[in-house]
C-alpha positions as CSV (number, residue, x, y, z in Angstrom):
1,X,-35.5,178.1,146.2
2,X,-37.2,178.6,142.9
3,X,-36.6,175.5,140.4
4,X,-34.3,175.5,137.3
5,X,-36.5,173.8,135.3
6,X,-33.5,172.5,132.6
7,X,-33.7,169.6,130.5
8,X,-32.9,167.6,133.9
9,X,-35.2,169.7,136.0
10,X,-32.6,170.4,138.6
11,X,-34.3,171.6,141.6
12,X,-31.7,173.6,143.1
13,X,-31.5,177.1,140.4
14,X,-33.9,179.5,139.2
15,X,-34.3,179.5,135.1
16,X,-37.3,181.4,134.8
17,X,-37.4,184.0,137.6
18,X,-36.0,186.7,134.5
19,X,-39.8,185.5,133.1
20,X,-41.7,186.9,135.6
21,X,-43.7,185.8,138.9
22,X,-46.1,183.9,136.5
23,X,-43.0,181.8,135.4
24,X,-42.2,180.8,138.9
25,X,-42.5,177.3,140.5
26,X,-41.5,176.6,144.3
27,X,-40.5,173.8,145.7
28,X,-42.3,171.7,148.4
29,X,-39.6,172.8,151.2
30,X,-40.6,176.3,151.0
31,X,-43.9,175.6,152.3
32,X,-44.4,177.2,155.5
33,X,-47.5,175.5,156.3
34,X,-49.0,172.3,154.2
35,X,-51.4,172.9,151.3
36,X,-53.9,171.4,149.1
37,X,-52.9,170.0,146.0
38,X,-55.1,170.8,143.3
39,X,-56.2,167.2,142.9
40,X,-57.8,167.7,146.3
41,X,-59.2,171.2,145.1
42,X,-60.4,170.0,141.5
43,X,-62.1,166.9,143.3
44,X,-63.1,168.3,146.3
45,X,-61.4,165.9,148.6
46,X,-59.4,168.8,150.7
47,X,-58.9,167.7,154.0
48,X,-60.6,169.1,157.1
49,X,-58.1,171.4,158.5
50,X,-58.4,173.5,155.0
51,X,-60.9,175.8,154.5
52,X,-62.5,174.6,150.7
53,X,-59.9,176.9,148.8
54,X,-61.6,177.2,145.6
55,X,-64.5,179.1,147.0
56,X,-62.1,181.0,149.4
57,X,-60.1,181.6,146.5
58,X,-62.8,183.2,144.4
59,X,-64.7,185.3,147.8
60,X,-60.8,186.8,147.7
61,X,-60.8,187.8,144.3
62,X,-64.3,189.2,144.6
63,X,-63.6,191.1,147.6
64,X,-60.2,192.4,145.9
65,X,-61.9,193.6,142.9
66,X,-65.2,194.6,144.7
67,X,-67.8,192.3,142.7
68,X,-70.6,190.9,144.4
69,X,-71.6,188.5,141.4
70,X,-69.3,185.6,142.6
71,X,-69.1,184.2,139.1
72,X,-67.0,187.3,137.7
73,X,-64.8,186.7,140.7
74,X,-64.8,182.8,139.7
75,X,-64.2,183.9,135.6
76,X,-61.1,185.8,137.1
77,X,-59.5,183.8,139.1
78,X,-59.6,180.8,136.4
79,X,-58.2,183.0,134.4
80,X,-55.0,183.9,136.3
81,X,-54.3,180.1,137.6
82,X,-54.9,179.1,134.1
83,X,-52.1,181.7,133.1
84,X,-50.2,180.4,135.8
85,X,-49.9,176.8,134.1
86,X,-49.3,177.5,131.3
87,X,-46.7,179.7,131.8
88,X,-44.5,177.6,133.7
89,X,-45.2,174.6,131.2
90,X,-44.5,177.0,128.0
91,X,-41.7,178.1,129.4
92,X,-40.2,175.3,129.9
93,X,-41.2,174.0,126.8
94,X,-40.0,177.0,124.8
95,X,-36.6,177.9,126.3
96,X,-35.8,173.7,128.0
97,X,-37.2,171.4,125.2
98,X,-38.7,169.8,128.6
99,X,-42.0,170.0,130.4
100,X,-42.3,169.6,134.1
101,X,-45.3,166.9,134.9
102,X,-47.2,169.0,136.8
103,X,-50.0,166.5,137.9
104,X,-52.5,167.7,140.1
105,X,-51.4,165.5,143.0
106,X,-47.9,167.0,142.6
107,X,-48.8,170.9,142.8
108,X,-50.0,172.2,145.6
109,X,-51.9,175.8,145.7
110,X,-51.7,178.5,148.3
111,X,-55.7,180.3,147.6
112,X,-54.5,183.0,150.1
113,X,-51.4,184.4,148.2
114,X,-51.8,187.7,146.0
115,X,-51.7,187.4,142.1
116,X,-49.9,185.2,140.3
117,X,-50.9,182.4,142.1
118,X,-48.5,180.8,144.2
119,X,-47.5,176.9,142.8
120,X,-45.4,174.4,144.7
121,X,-44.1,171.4,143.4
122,X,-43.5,168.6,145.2
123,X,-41.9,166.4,142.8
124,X,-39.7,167.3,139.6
125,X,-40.1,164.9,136.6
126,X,-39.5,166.1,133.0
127,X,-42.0,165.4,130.1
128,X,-41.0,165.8,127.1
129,X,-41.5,169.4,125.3
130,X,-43.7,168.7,122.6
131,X,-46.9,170.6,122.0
132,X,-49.4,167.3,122.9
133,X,-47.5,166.9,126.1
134,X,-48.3,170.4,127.2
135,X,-51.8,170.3,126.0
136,X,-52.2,166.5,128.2
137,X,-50.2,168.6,131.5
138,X,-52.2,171.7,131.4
139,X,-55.6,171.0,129.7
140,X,-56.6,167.7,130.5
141,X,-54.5,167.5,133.9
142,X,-55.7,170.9,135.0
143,X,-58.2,173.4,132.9
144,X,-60.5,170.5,132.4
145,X,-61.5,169.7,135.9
146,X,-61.0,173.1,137.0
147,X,-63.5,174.0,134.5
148,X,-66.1,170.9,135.9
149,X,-65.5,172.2,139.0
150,X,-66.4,176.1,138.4
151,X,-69.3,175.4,136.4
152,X,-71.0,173.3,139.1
153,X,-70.3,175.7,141.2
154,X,-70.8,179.3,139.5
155,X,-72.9,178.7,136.5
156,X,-70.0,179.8,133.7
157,X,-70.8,179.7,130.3
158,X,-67.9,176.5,129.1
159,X,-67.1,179.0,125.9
160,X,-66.2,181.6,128.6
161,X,-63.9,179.4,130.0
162,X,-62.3,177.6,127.4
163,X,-61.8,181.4,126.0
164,X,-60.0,182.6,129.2
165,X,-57.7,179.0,128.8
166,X,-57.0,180.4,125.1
167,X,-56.8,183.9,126.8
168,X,-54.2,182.8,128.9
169,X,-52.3,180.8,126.6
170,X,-51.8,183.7,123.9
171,X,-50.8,185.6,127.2
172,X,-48.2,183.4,128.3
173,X,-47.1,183.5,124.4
174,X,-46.4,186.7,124.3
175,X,-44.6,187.2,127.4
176,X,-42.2,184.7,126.1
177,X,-42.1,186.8,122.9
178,X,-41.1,190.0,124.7
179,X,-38.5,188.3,126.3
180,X,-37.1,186.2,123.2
181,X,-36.6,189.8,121.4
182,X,-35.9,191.7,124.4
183,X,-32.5,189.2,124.8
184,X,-31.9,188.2,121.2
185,X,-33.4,185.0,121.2
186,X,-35.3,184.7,117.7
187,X,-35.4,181.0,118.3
188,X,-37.7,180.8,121.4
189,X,-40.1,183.2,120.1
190,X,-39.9,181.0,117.2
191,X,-41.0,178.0,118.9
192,X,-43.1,179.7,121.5
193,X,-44.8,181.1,118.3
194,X,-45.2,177.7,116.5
195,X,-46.3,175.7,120.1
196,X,-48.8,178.1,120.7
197,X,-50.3,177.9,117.1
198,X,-50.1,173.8,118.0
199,X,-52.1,174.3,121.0
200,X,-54.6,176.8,120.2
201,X,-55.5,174.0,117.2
202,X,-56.3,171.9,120.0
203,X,-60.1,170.4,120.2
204,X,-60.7,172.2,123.5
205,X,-59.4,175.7,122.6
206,X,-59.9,176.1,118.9
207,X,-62.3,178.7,117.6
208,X,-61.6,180.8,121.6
209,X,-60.0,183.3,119.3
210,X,-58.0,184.8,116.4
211,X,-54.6,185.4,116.4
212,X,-52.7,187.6,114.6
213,X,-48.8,187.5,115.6
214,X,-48.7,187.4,119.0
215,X,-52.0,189.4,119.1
216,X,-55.4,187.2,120.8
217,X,-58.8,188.4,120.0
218,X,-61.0,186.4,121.8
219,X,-64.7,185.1,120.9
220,X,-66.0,185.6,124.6
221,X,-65.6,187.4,127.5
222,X,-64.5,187.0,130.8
223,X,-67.0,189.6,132.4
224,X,-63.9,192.1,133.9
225,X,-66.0,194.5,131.8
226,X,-68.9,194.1,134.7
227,X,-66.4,195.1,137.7
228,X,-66.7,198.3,139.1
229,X,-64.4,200.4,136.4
230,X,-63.3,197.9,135.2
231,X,-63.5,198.5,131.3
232,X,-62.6,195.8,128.5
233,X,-59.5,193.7,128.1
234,X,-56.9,193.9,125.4
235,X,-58.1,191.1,123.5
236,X,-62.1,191.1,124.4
237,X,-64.5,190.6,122.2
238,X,-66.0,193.6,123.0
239,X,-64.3,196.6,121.6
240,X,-66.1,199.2,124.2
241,X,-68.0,197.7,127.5
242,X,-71.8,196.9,127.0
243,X,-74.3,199.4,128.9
244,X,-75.9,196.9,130.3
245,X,-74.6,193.7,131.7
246,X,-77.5,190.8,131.6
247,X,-77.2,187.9,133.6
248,X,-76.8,185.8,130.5
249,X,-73.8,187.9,128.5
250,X,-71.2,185.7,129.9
251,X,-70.0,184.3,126.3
């Protein structure tokens, strides 16, 4: 079952699914197998039996996208977890006035699945839906020690990362948008609109970008321009891929 994620969080419906698969939370009796939470993969404490998923996580995306630089592979897989949380915690925000605590120790990550990455919670308790309590559920409980973890481990650049967080975010925004005006909704891209201004003001992620609207120009890159044909994103900083791609252009 997917989760309704109402103001009561009542397990048993599926709210979001309309969303989109980056929208999507599962619940713990789906799994078919156990997983890792991500307190175990932020900390490094995964048990035995599991292979170290963040490093198979990133090989996976690197052999998908045919990169042999493992820190591209590691730049894109942040990015599309990061664009996982917070587009469950948005969306719940945005269209629920609630936010679903997703604590580390309560989310558990399949690093095998295809993109969007596949969340299960094992545990629903609402938060309320205010832009702090997002920002303390998604960037301190999550993007933070993701980061820690990724740059210890790949050498990324902390503006690139941050950026790809603020990447994400503005992505997740206007998802929500498209949605709002594609079922006449003018209040949640309202409130999308004004949380995400909230949270992109926030220490960690202000100055990743400029927005215009729902449109995101970053200040760094996230190095997809360096896979094979690969090209620039929509809100790069780059307006055309650099020629040459020095081990040190990682923003």
């Amino acid at each position: 079952m997917v989760l309704l994620l109402v103001v009561d969080l009542d397990p048993g419906l599926s709210a979001l699914r309309p969303l989109g698969g980056f929208f999507v939370l599962r619940t713990a009796g789906e799994q078919r197998a156990p997983l890792p939470t991500l307190a175990q993969v932020y900390t490094d404490t995964v048990p035995d039996v599991f292979d170290d998923p963040l490093t198979f996580r990133v090989r996976k995306v690197a052999e998908s996208l045919r990169v042999s630089e493992r820190r591209i592979a590691a730049s894109i897989a942040h990015q599309g977890l990061a664009a996982r949380l917070w587009s469950v915690a948005l969306g719940c925000a945005v269209l629920h006035g609630r936010t679903p605590d997703l604590a580390p120790r309560l989310l558990c990550w399949d690093a095998d699945a295809s993109a969007p990455d596949d969340l299960w919670l094992t545990a629903v308790r609402p938060l309320p839906g205010d832009a702090a309590t997002v920002a303390d559920v998604v960037l301190e409980g999550h993007l933070r020690p993701l980061a820690a973890a990724l740059r210890a481990r790949y050498r990324l650049a902390e503006g690139l990362l941050w950026g790809n967080a603020g990447s994400a975010l503005a992505g997740a925004a206007r998802e929500l948008d498209r949605w709002a005006g594609a079922h006449g909704r003018p209040d949640a891209a309202a409130r999308a609109h004004a949380l995400t201004t909230e949270l992109l003001a926030h220490p960690l992620l202000v100055g990743t970008g400029v927005r215009a609207g729902t449109a995101f120009r970053r200040r760094s890159c996230c190095l997809y321009y360096r896979v094979p044909e690969g090209g620039v994103c929509g809100d790069c900083c780059f307006t055309r891929a650099p020629r040459s791609s020095p081990r040190g252009a990682s923003g």
